[in-house]
PANU-525168 format. One record per residue: x, y, z of N, C-alpha, C in turn; residue number from 1. Coordinates in pm, 1 decimal. Layout:
{{X Y Z} {X Y Z} {X Y Z} NUM};
...
//
This chain:
{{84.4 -117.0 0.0} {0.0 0.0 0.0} {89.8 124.5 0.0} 1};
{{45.9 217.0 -70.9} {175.8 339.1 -82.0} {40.2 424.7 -75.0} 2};
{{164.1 500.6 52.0} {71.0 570.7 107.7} {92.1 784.1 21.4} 3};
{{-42.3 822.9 24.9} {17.0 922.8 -103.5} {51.2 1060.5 -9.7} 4};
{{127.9 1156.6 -55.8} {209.7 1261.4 18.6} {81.1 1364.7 64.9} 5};
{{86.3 1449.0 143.0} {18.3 1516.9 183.1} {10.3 1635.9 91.0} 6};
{{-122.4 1705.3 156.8} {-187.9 1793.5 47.0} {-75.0 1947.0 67.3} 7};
{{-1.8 1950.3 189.0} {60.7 2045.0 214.5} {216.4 2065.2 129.6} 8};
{{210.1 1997.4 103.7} {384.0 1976.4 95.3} {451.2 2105.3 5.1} 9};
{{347.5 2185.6 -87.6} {393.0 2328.0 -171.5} {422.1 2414.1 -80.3} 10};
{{293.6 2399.1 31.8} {322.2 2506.8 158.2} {491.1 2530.0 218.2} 11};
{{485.8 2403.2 241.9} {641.7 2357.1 344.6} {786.5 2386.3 258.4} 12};
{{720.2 2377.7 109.1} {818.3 2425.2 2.2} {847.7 2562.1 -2.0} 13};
{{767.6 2643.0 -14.9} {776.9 2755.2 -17.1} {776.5 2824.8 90.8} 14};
{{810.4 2755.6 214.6} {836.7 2811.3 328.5} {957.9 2809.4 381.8} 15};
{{1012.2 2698.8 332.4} {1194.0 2633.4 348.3} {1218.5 2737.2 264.1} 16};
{{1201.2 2742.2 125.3} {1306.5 2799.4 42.4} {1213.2 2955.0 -32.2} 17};
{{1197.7 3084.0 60.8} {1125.3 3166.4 11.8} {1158.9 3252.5 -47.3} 18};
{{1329.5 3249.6 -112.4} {1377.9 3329.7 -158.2} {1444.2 3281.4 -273.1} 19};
{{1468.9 3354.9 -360.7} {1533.6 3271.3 -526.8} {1603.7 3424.2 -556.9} 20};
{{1753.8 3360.0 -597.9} {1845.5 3549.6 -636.4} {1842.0 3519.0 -795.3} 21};
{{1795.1 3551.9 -855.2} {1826.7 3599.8 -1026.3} {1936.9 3702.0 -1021.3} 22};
{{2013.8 3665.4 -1153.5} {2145.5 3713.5 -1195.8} {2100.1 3742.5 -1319.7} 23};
{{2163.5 3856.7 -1371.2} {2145.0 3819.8 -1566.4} {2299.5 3952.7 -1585.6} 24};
{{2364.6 3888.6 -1681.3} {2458.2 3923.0 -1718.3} {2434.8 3976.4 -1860.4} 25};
{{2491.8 4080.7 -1911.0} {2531.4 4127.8 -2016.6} {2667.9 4153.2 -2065.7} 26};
{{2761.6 4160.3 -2154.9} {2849.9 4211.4 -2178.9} {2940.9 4328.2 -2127.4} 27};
{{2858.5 4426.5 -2039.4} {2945.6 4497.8 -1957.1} {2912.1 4496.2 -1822.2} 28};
{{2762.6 4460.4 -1777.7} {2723.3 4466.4 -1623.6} {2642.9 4364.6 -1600.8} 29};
{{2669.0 4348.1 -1427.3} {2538.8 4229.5 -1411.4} {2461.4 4276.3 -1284.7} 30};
{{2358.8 4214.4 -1303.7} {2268.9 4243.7 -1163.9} {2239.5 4150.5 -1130.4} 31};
{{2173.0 4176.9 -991.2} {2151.7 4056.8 -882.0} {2035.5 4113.9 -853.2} 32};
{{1915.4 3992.9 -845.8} {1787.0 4061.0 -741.1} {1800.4 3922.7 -611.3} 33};
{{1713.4 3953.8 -525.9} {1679.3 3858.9 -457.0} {1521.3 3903.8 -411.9} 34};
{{1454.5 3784.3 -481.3} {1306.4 3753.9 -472.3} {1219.0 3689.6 -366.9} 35};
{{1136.1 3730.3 -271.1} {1080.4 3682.3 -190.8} {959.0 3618.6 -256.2} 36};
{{988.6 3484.2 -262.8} {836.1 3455.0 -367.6} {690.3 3476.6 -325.3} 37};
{{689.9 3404.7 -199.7} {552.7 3393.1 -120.6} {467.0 3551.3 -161.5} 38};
{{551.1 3687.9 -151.6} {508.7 3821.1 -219.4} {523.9 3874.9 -294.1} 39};
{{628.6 3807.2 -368.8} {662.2 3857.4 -504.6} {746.5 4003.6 -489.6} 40};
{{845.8 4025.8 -413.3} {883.1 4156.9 -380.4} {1015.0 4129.4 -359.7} 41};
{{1087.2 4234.4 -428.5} {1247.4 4245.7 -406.7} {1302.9 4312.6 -314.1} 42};
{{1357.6 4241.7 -191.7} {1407.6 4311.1 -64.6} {1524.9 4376.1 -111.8} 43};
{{1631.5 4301.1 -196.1} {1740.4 4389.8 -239.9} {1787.0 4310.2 -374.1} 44};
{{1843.1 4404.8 -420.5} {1935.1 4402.7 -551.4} {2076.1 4465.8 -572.6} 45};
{{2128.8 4453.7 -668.4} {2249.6 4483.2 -679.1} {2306.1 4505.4 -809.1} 46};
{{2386.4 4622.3 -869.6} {2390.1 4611.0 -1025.2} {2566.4 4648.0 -1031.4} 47};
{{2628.0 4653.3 -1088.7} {2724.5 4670.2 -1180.0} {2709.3 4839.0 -1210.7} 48};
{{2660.4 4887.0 -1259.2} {2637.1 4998.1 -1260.3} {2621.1 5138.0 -1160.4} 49};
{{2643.9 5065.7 -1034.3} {2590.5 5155.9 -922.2} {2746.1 5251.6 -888.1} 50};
{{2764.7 5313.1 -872.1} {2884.6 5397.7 -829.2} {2947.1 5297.0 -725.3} 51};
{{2905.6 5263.8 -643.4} {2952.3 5180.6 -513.6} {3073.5 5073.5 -609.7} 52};
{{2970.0 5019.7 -657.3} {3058.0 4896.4 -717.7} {3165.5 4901.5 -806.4} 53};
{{3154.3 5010.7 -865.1} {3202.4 5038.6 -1004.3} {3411.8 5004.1 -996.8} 54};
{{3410.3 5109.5 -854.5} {3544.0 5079.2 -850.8} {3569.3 4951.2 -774.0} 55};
{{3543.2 4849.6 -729.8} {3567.9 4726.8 -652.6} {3536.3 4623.7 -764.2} 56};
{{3526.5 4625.3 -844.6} {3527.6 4570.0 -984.7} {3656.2 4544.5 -1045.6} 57};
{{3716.4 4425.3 -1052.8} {3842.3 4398.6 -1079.9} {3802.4 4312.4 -1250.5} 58};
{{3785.5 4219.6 -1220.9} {3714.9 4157.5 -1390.8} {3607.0 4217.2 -1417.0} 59};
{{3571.2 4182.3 -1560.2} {3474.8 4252.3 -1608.5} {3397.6 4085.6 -1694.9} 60};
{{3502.4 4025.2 -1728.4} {3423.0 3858.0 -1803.0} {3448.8 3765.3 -1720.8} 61};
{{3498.7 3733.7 -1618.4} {3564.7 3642.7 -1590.1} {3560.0 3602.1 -1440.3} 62};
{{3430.3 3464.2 -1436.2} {3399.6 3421.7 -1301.8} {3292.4 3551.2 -1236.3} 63};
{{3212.0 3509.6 -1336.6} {3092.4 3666.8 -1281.8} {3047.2 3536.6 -1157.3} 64};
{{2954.5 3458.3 -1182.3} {2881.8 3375.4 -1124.7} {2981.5 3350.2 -992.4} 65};
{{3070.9 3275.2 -1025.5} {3185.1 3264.8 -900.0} {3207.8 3375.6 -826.8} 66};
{{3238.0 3496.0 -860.6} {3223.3 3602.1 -803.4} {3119.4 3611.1 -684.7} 67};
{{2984.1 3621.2 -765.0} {2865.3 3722.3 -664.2} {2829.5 3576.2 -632.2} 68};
{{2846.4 3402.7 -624.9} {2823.1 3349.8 -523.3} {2900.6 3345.2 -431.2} 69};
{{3042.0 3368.8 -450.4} {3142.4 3375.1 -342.3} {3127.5 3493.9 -232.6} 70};
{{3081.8 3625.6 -274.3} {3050.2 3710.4 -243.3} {2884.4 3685.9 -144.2} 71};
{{2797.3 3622.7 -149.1} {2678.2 3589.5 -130.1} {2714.3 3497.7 13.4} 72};
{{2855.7 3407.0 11.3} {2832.9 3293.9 100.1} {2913.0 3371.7 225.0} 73};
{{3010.8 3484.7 133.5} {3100.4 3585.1 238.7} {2962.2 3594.3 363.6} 74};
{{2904.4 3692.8 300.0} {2792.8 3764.3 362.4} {2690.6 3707.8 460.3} 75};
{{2720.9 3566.1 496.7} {2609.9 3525.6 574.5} {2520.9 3457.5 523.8} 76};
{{2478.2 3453.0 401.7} {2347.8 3365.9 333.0} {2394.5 3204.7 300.9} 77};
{{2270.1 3156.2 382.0} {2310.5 3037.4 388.0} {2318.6 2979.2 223.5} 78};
{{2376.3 2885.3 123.3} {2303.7 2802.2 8.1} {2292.7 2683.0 47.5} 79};
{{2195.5 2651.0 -48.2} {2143.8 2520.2 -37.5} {2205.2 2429.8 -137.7} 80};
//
C-alpha cells in the first residue's frame, strides 16, 4: 500500500526555500535581485552599474557567477 504525500507539501516548500536570487549578465554589467516569492517583492538588488561597485570591480568577463556566489556565502546567506 503506498501511502500518497500530503496535500501540504507546496506550503512547506515555499516556506523552506522563500527566496530565489536571479542574476542576468550582459556584456558589460550584471545584476543581482533577490526575490521573496511567497510576495513577489524584491528586498534587495544589486547592479554593476551603481557607483559603489564600479570601482571594486576587478574583472569585467571572468567568473561573474563565482564572483557574486562567493561574495553571497562571504555575507552570511546560507546556500542550499
Amino acid at each position: 500500500m503506498v501511502i500518497p504525500p500530503p496535500d501540504r507539501a507546496a506550503r512547506i516548500v515555499s516556506f523552506l526555500k522563500p527566496n530565489l536570487l536571479r542574476m542576468d549578465f550582459s556584456n558589460k554589467f550584471v545584476t543581482a535581485q533577490v526575490i521573496h516569492t511567497p510576495t513577489t517583492t524584491v528586498p534587495c538588488s544589486a547592479s554593476s552599474q551603481e557607483k559603489l561597485l564600479r570601482s571594486h570591480i576587478e574583472q569585467k568577463y571572468h567568473g561573474k557567477v563565482t564572483a557574486v556566489i562567493d561574495s553571497v556565502g562571504e555575507a552570511g546567506v546560507k546556500l542550499l
